[in-house]
N, C-alpha and C positions, 0 to 999 in steps of 0.2 A: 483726558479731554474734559472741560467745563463745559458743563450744561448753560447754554442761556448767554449774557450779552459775559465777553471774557470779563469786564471789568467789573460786573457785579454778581457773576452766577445767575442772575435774574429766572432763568425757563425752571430751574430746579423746584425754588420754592412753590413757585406757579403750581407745578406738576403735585406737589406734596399738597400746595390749598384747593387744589382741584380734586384732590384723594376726599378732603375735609368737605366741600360744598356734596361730591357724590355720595357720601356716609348720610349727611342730614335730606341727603333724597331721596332717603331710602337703600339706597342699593351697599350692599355688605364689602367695603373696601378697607382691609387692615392695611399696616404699613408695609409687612413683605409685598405686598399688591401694589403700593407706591412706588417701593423701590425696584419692582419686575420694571413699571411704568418707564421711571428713569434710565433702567440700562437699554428697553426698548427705544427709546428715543434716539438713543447712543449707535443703537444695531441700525435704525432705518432713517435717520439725519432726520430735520424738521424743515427741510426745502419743500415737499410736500405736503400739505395741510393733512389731504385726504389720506394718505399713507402713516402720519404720525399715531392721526384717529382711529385708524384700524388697528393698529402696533398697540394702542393705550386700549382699546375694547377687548383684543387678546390675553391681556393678561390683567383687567380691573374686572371685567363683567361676567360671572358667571351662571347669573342665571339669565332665562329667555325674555322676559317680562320686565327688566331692567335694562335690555339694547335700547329701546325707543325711548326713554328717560336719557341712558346714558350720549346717546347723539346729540339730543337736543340739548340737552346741557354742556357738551364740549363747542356745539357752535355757537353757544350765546358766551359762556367763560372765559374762554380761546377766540378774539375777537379775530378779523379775518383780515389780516395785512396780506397783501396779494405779493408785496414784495418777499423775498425770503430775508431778506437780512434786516426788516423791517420784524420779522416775526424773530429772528436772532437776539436783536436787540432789548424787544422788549417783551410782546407778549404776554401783554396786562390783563389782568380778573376785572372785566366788566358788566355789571348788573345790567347795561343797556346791549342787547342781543337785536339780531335782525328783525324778528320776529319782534312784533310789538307785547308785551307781558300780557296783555289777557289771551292771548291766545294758544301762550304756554301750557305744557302740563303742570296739574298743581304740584307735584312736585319737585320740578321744577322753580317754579314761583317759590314755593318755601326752601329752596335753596339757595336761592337768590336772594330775597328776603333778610332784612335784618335779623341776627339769632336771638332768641330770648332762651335763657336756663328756664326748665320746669320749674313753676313754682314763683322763678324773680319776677319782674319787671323788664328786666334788659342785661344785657351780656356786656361786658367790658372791650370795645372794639382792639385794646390791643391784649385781648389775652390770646394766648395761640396755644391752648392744652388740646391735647387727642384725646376725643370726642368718640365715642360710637354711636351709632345714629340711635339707637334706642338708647342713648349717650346722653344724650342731654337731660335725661333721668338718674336717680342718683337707684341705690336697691330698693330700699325703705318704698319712694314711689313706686317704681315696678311691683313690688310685692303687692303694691295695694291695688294697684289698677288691674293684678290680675283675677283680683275678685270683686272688683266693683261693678256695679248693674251700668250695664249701656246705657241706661235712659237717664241714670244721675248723673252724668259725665260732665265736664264743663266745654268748650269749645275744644281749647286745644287738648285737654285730654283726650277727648271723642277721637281727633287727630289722630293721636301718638297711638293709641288704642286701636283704631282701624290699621295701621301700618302694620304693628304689630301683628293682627291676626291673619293677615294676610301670609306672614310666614309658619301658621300651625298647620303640620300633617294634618292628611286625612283619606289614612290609606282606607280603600272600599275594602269589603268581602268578596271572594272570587266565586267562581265553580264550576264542574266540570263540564267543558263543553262537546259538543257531541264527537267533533275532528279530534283526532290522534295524531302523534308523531312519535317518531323512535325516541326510544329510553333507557336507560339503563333498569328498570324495574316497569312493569304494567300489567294487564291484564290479558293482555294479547302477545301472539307471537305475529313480529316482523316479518312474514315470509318472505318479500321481495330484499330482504336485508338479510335472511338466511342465505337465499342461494347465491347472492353475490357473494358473503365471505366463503360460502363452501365452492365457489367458484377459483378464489383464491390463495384458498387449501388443498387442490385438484381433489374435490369433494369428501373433506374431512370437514366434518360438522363439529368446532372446536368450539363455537358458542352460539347461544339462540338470542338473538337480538326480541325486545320487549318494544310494544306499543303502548303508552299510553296516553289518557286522555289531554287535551290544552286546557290549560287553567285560562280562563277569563274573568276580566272583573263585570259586577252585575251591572246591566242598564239600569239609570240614576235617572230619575225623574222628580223635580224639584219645585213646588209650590210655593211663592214665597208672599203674603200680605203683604200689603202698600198701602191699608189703611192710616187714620188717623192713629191711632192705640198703638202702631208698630210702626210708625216714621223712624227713630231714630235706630232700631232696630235692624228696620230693614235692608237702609244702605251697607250697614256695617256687616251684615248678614252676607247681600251679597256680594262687596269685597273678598269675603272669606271663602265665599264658595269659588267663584271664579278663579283665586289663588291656588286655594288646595284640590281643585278636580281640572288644573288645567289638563295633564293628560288622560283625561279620561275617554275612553275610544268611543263612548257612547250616552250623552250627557244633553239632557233638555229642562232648561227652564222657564218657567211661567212665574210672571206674577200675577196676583189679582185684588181686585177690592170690588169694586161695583162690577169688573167687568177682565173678563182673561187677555193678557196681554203673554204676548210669543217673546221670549229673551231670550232664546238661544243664535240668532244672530247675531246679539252685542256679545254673549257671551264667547264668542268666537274672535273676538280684539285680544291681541296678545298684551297687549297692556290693560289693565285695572283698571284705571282712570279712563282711558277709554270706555271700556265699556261700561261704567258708570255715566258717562257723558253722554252714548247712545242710550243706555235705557232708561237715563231722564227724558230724552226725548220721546221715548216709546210709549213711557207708561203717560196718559192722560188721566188717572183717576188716583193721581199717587196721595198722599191725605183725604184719601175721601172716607166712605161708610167701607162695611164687608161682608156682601154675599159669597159665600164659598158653596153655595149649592146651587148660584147662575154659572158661577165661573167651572164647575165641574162637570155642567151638562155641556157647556162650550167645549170642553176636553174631550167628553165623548162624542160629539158632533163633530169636531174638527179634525182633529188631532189624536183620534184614538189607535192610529197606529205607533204611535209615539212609543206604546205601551208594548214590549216584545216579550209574547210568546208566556206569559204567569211569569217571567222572570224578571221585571223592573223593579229594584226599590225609591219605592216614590216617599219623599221626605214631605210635607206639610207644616211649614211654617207660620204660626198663629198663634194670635191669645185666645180666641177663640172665641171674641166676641162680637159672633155673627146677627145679622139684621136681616137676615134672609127667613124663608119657611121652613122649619126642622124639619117636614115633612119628604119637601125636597131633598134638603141635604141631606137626611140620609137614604133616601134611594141611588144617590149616586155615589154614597157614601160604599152602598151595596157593590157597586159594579165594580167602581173601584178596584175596591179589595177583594174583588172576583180575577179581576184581567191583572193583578203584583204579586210580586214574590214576599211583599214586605211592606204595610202602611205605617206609617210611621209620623206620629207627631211630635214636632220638637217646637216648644212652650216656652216664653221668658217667663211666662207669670210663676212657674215651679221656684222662683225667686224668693216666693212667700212662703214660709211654714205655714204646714196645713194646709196649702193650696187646696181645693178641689172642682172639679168642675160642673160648678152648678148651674152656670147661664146654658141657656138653651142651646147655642149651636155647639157649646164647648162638651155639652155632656152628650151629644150625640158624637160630635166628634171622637171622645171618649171610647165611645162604645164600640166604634168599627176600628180604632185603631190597634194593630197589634200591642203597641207600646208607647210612650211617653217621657220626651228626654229635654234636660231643661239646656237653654243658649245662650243666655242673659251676660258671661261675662266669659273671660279670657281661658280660666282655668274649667269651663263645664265644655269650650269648643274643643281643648285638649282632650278632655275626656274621652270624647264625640266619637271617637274612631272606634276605642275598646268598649264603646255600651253599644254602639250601631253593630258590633261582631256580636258582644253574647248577646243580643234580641236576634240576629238573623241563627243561631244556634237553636230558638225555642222551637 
């Protein structure tokens, strides 16, 4: 059977440049993923729009945070002939979507969008090479941009560079929580799991079933500046966090500058882009100045249950160049690190050799932090997992 109108194959290719537009949208589609696509097609006919859609999201989309990219993209791609032999025949790649373009996700829009290679001016419209969407980078770039400082980025680099980190691990530390469950090894013995097997040996005790404790990951509490000094920082920041702690069973973020803003509702959009979209609307002081000793009396005013039980590791994200009273921040700086498991600041400015922190809120900050970890580029977010484990170690 041919795919698409008999006389020109036409749905085939479509399906293969619809592989190519969702690669530069971010979402991770090789060609065995194309050609799942096409035999899908094959299994479920394409008389139904909504049924092809589903067939192509089965086997193209694997992660969670790529279905709301990858829909919106197959409705505006896949233009909507209500006929079926209408959609047989042709079934043309069109930039013009129902949805009017600003209203799109941006990535979206940049898939849509004219392509440019990293680096040119413009893409040769009939070239048709396979692309991976970190693709349109050659190594040489990649290498570089995995150590280059966010804040010297150029536009589209800043781009490619938030995508990217959007896919870095960042597995937490766990520990033991108070609840048990059976085990092959623990501390305890399973009584109610002894006498059922000895039930079933007519009371030969042939093995002693073990309890032990459930591993949990630690409650994440996340601080993150919105000042001026950490603008281009910040968003790329929390793209990365929102990526890498989406399953995280117990996860609160705040930003702040002049004043504490609650993020853990945007951060609950299963898309990225989303929740960048809500918490530009949340935060009202994003470029401004940065008190960190108003925004942490607000934490314990508000929001101090946020904080569970001395076991939260709360991250703080800042240069640390506070406008606020030292005096302040650090009594709250106090409390803080009274009600965590773990204070923790993580710095771009550790970018500099020699750094040290001499401005006033940065060396109080300093002083009540257990440790200090730098964020500034690609390869120090990598890091981020195995220095957050040996600091929770000391």
């Amino acid at each position: 059977m041919l795919l698409g109108d008999a006389r020109a194959g036409k749905l085939a290719d479509n399906i293969a440049g619809f592989g190519r537009a969702l690669r530069r949208a971010g979402v991770k589609v090789d060609s065995q993923r194309i050609a799942l696509a096409k035999e899908a097609a094959l299994a479920v006919g394409i008389s139904e729009k909504e049924d092809l859609s589903a067939a192509f999201e089965a086997v193209m989309v694997s992660r969670e945070q790529d279905r709301l990219v990858f829909r919106e993209l197959f409705d505006v791609y896949f233009q909507d002939p209500k006929v079926a032999n209408k959609l047989l025949a042709q079934l043309l790649p069109s930039a013009e979507g129902k949805a009017e373009a600003s209203k799109r996700r941006p990535r979206v829009r940049e898939a849509l969008a004219p392509q440019k290679t990293f680096g040119q001016q413009a893409r040769p419209a009939a070239e048709d090479q396979k692309v991976e969407f970190d693709a349109a980078m050659t190594a040489s770039d990649i290498e570089r941009l995995q150590h280059a400082d966010f804040n010297a980025l150029s536009a589209t680099e800043y781009r490619l560079v938030e995508r990217l980190a959007r896919d870095i691990k960042l597995p937490l530390p766990h520990f033991a929580a108070r609840r048990s469950h059976p085990a092959a090894a623990g501390a305890r013995i399973h009584w109610p799991g002894v006498m059922h097997r000895a039930a079933a040996t007519c009371g030969e005790l042939m093995q002693l079933p073990r309890l032990a404790r459930r591993e949990q990951a630690l409650p994440l509490l996340v601080l993150v500046d919105v000042s001026g000094s950490m603008e281009r920082y910040a968003r790329l920041l929390l793209a990365f966090l929102h990526a890498a702690t989406r399953r995280h069973p117990q996860r609160d973020v705040f930003a702040f500058g002049m004043h504490l803003t609650d993020l853990t509702p945007a951060f609950r959009q299963a898309d990225t882009d989303e929740m960048l979209a809500h918490a530009s609307l949340a935060i009202a002081d994003f470029a401004g100045g940065t008190r960190l000793g108003a925004a942490l009396a607000s934490l314990r005013q508000r929001h101090a249950r946020r904080l569970v039980g001395r076991r939260t590791m709360v991250l703080i994200i800042t240069d640390g160049l506070d406008t606020g009273e030292p005096a302040e921040l650090a009594q709250e700086l106090a409390w803080l690190r009274r009600r965590s498991r773990r204070l923790l600041w993580l710095n771009p400015l550790l970018r500099f050799d020699g750094y040290a922190p001499l401005a006033r809120g940065a060396a109080v900050l300093h002083g009540y932090a257990h440790g200090m970890l730098a964020v500034h580029n690609l390869a120090k977010l990598e890091e981020l997992a195995a220095s957050l484990a040996a600091l929770m170690k000391k």
